[in-house]
C-alpha positions in Angstrom: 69.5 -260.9 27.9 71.2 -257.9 27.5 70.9 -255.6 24.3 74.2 -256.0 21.8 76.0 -254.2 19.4 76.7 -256.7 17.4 74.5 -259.2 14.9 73.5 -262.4 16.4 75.2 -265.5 14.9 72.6 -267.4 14.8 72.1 -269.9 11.7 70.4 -273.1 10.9 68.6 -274.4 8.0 65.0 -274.2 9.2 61.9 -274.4 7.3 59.3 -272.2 8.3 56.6 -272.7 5.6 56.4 -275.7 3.0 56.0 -275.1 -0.5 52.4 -273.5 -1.0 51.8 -275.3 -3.8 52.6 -279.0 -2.8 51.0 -278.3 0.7 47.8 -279.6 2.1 46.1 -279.7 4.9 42.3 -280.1 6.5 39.7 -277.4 5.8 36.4 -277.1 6.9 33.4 -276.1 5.0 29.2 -276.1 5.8 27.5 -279.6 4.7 24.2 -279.3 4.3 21.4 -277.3 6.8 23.3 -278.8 9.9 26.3 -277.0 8.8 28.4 -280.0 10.5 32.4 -280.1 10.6 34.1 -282.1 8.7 37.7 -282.7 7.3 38.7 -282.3 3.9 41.6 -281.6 1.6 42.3 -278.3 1.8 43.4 -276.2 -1.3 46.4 -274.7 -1.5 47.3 -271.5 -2.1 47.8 -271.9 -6.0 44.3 -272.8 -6.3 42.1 -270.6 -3.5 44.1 -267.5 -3.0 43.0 -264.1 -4.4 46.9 -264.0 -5.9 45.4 -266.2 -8.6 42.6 -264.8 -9.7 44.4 -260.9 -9.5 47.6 -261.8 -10.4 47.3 -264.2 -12.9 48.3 -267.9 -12.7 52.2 -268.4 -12.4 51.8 -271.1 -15.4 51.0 -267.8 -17.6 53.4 -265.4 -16.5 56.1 -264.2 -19.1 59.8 -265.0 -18.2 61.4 -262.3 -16.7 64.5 -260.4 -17.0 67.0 -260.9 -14.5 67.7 -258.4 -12.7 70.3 -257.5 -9.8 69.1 -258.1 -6.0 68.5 -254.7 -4.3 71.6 -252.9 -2.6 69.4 -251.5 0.6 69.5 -252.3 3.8 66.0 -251.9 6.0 66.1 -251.2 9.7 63.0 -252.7 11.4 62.3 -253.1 15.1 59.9 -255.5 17.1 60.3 -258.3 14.3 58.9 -260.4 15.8 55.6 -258.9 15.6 53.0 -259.6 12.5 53.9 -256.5 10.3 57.4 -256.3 10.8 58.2 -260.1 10.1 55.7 -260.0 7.0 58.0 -257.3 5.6 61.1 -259.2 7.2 59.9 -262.1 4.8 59.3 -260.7 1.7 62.2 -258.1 1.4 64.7 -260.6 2.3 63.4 -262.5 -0.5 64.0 -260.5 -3.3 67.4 -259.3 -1.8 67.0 -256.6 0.7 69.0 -256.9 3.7 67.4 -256.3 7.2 68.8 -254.8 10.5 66.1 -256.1 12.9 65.1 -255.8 16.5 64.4 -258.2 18.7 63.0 -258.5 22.0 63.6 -261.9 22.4 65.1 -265.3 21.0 61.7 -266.9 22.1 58.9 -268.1 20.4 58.8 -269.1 16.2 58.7 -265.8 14.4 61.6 -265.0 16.4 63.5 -268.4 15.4 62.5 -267.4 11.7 63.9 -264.2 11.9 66.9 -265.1 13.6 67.7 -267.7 11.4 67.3 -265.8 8.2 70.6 -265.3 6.1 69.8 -261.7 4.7 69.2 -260.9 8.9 71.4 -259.3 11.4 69.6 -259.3 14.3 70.1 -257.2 17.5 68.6 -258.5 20.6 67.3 -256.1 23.2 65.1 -253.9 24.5 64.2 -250.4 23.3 63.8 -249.4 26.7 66.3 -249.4 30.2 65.2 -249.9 33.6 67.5 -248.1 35.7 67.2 -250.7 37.9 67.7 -254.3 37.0 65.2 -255.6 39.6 62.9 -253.0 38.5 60.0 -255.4 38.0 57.3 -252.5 37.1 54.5 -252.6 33.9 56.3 -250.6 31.5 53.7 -250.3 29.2 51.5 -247.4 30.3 50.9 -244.5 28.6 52.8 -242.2 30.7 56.3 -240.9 31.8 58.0 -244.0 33.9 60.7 -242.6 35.9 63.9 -244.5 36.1 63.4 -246.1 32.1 65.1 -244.2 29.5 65.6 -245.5 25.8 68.5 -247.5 25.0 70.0 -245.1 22.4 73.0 -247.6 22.1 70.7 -250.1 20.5 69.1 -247.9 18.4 72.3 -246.5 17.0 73.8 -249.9 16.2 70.4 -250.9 14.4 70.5 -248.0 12.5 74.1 -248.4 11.2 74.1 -248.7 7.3 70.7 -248.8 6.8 69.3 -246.8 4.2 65.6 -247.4 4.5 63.4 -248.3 7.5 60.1 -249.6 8.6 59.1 -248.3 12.3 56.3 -249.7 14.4 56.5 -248.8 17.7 54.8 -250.3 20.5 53.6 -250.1 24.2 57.1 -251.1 25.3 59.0 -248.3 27.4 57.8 -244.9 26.8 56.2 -245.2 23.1 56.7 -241.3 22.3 60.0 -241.1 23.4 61.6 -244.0 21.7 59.7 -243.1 18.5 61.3 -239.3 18.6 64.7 -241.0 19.0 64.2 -243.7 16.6 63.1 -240.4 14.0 66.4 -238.8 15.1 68.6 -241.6 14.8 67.2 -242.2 11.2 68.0 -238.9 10.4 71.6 -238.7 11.1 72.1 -242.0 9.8 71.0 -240.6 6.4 68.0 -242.6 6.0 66.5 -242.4 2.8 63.0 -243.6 3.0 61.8 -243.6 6.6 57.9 -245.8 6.7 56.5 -245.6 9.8 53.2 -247.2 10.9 51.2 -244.9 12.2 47.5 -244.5 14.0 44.9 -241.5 14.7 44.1 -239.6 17.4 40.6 -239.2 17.2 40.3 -236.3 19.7 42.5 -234.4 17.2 39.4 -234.9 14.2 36.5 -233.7 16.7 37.3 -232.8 20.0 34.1 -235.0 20.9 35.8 -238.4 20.0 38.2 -239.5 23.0 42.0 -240.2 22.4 43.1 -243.8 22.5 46.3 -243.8 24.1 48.5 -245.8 21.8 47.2 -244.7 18.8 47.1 -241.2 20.4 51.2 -241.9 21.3 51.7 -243.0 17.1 49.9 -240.0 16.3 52.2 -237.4 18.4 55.4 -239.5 16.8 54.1 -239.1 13.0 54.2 -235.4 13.7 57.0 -235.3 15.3 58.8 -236.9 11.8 56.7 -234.6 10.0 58.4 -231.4 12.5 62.0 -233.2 11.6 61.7 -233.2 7.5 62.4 -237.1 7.4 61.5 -238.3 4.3 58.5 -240.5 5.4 55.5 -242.5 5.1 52.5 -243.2 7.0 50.9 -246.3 6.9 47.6 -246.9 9.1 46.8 -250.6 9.3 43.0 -251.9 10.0 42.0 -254.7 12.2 44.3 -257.4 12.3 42.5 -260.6 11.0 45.1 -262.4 12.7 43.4 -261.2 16.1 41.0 -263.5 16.1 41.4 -266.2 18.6 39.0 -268.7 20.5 41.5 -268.1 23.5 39.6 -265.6 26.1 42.1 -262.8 24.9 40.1 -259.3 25.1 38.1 -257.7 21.9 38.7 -260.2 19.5 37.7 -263.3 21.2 36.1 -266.1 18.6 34.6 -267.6 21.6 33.9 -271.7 20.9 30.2 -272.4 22.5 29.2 -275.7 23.2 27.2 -276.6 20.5 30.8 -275.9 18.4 29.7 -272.6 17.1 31.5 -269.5 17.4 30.6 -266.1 18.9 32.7 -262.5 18.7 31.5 -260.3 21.2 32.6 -256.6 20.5 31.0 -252.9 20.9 31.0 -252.1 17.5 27.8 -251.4 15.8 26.4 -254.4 13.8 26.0 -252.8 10.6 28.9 -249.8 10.9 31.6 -250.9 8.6 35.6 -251.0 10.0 39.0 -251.6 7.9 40.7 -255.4 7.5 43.7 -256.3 6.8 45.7 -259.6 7.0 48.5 -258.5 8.7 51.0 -261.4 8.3 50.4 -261.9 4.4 49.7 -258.5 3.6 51.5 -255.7 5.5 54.9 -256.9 3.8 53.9 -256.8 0.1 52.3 -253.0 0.3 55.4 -251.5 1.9 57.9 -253.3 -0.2 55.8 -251.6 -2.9 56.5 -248.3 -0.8 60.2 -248.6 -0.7 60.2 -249.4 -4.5 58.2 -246.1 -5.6 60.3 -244.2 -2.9 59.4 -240.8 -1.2 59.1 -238.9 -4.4 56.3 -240.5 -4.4 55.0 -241.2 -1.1 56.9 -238.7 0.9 54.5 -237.2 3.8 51.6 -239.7 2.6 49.2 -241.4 4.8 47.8 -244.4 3.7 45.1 -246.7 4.9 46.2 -250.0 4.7 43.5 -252.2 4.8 42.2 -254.8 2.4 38.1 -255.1 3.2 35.7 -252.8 4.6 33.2 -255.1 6.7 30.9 -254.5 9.2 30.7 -256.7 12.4 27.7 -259.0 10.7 29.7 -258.7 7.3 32.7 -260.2 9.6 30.6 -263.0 11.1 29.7 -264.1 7.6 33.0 -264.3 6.2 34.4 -266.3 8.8 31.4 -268.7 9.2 31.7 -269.7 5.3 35.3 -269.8 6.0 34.9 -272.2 8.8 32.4 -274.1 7.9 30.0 -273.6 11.1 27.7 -270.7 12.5 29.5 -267.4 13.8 27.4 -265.1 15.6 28.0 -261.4 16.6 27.2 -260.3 19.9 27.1 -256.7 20.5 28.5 -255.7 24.1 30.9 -254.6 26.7 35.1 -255.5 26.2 35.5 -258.7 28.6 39.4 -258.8 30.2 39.3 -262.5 31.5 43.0 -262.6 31.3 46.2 -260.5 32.7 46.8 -257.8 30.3 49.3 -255.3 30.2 48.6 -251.7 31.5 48.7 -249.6 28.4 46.4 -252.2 26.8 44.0 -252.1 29.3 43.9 -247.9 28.6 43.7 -248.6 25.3 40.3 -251.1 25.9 38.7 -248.5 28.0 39.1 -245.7 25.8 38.0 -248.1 23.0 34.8 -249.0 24.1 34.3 -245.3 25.1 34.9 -244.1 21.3 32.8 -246.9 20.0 30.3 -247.2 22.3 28.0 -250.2 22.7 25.4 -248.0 23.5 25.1 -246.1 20.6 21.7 -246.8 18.1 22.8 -245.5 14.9 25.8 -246.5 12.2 26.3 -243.8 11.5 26.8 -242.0 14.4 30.2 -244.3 14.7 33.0 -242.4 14.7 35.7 -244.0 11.7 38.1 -245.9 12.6 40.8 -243.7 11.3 39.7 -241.1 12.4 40.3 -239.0 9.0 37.2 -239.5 6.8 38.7 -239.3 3.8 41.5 -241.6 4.7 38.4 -244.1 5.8 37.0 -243.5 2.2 40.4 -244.7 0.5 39.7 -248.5 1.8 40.2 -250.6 0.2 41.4 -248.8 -3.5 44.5 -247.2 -1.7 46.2 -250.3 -0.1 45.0 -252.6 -3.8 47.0 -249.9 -4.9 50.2 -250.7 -3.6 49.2 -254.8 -3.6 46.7 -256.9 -5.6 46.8 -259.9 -3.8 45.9 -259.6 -0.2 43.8 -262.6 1.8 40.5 -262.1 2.8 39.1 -262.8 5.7 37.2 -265.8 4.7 40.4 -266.8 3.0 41.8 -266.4 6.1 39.1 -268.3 8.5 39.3 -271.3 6.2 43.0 -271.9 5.9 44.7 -269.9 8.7 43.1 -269.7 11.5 42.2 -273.9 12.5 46.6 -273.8 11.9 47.1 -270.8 14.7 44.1 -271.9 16.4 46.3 -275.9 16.4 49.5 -274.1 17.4 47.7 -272.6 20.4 47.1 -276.1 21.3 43.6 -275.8 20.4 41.9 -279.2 18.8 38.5 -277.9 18.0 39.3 -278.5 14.1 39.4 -282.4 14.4 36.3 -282.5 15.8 38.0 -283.3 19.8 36.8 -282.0 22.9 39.3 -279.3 24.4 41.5 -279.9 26.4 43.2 -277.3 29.3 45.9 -275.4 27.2 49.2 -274.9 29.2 47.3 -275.9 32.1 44.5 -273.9 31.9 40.7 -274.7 31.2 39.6 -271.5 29.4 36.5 -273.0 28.2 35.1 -273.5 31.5 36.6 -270.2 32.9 39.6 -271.3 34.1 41.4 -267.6 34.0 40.3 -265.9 36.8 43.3 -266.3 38.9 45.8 -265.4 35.9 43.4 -262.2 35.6 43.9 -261.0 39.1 47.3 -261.7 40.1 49.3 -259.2 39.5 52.7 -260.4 41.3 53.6 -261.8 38.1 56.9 -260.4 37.0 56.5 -261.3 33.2 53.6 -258.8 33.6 55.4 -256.8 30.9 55.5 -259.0 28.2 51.9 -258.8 27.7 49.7 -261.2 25.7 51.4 -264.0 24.4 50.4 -266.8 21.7 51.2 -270.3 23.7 50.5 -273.5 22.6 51.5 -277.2 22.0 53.3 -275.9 19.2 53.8 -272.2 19.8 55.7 -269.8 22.4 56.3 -266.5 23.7 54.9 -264.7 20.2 54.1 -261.2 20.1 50.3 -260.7 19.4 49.6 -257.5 19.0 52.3 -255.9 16.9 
């Protein structure tokens, strides 16, 4: 579909989420030494989340003053990926309108963006192929010749906007559209320019190897910084929301036989890394950002992550979340399935900075990078947002409903059945891994299910 200039009129009355409090659903929690699944009521929100206990029941809360809905607008591209539509959600809300980016129509975030009222949406890429039939990976971390950033997109999103949330991706040449996404904001008069960054490690000790998309975030925060924007830089941890028992790379929850789970990663065991819950999270803490405004914040860096856990400290969480034994495995990065070519860098440099050979915790290099920055987790994100979800929040009433939509059935205590036609469990992936005729080979690692399509999984 090609990019337009114009909003997409696209409206229905869809319900994405039901009412926290009325909803329920199955849970799964340990019974006994066998540590057996079994269904259950789940609670809801009102009574499990941490928003209670920080935030103080809604039964006790003082009325409130009304007061009038925000006159901003935000710019946002890739909303269909986790942080952008957790924004998307919350600032439209409480008022804020949203200019917002889309690659697609496909898939549910997409249909919940596109159907929200306080959204004008703009379909397209951020990149042009020169060539239409141009069927090329356009993901590496390189100079592609004949793709060039579609300016005429960016300007229209821009148009009106006075703030703006930025998280650029693999997509097209990640430096370039960043640069002219930075001066587009700028003659468009931005006012409050948030743009979610990542470290290059080979820029804190020349001994730490660059990963090449954070490496390409990195080289776009300074280029904001050369520019005077008024800005701010957020750093996200680890997506909980990775986690998956399909045989995608890093984050695998790989379902044994015996129904237990097993996350095999080169991380040390006992070297702590950032968390954050992506989806509920991410939204809250930069609406907060946009309220305090760069007199504040401007030419910050924040780490925004919730928990500091190491790799056993992970495994815990999710097993009392899930309600059976999760086991950490310390070892190489598997890539069972086709990936795109600027993630696959990104793995190898990975598993180079945090090697799977290395004996001591503390010999791990952070995972921002900046010291200090790793210190602030997690007082400088509560900061901002008192009510995040924890991991083992998240394992118990998240992840069996993604793991569902992924056509999973592992939570009703079924055998599983091939998704989409394939039989991952009994390595049913080796010839999506190596063929590389595909031409969708660009649109990277997608969520697909019986009741999921075509979302975006690592933005």
């Amino acid at each position: 579909m090609p990019p337009t200039s114009e909003p997409i009129p696209i409206r229905t009355d869809l319900v994405i989420r039901p009412a926290p409090a009325d909803h329920q659903g199955n849970s799964y929690t340990k019974s006994g030494a066998g540590q057996s699944r079994h269904k259950h009521t789940r609670s809801s929100y009102s009574e499990s989340s941490p928003l209670v206990s920080r935030n103080n029941s809604l039964s006790f809360r003082p009325l409130k003053r009304s007061t009038p809905s925000p006159d901003k607008t935000i710019a946002v591209i890739n909303a269909s990926g986790r942080q952008a539509a957790s924004l998307i959600r919350i600032a439209t809300a409480v008022g804020y309108k949203v200019r917002a980016q889309l690659r697609n129509l496909e898939g549910v975030i997409a249909t919940e963006v596109s159907t929200n009222p306080n959204v004008a949406v703009f379909v397209g890429e951020l990149y042009i192929r020169k060539k239409p039939d141009d069927k090329r990976d356009v993901t590496a971390n390189a100079h592609i010749p004949g793709i060039s950033v579609n300016q005429d997109l960016i300007s229209s999103l821009f148009r009106g906007a006075q703030l703006a949330f930025i998280n650029t991706t693999f997509y097209g040449n990640e430096l370039q559209i960043g640069e002219a996404i930075a001066d587009t904001a700028k003659r468009a008069g931005v006012h409050h320019f948030i743009y979610s960054s990542m470290p290059d490690h080979a820029a804190y000790n020349p001994d730490w190897p660059s990963l090449p998309l954070w490496a390409a975030k990195h080289k776009v925060e300074e280029y904001i910084r050369k520019i005077e924007l008024p800005a701010t830089y957020v750093c996200t941890g680890i997506y909980n929301n990775n986690f998956t028992s399909l045989p995608y790379p890093l984050f695998c929850m790989e379902l044994k036989a015996d129904g237990s789970f097993e996350w095999q990663a080169p991380f040390h065991p006992d070297a702590k890394l950032p968390w954050l819950d992506a989806e509920h999270d991410v939204g809250p803490a930069i609406l907060q950002l946009f309220k305090d405004g760069p007199s504040k914040w401007n030419g910050k860096r924040i780490a925004l992550a919730y928990e500091h856990l190491s790799p056993l400290e992970v495994c815990k969480a999710f097993e009392a979340g899930v309600g059976v034994p999760v086991r950490y495995k310390r070892g190489p990065i598997e890539v069972k399935v086709k990936i795109p070519e600027g993630y696959r860098e990104q793995l190898v440099a990975l598993e180079k900075l945090f090697s799977p050979h290395n004996e001591d915790p503390k010999d791990q290099p952070p995972y921002f990078g900046d010291i200090e920055l790793e210190r602030g987790c997690p007082e400088s994100a509560l900061a901002l947002w008192e009510g995040p979800r924890g991991l083992g929040e998240y394992a118990q009433e998240i992840f069996p409903l993604e793991e569902e939509a992924n056509g999973m059935t592992w939570m009703f205590g079924e055998e599983e059945e091939p998704v989409n036609g394939h039989d991952y469990a009994n390595g049913d992936y080796q010839d999506e891994a190596e063929d590389g005729d595909d031409d969708s080979i660009d649109e990277g690692l997608v969520m697909r299910g019986l009741k999921r399509d075509e979302e975006e999984w690592l933005a």
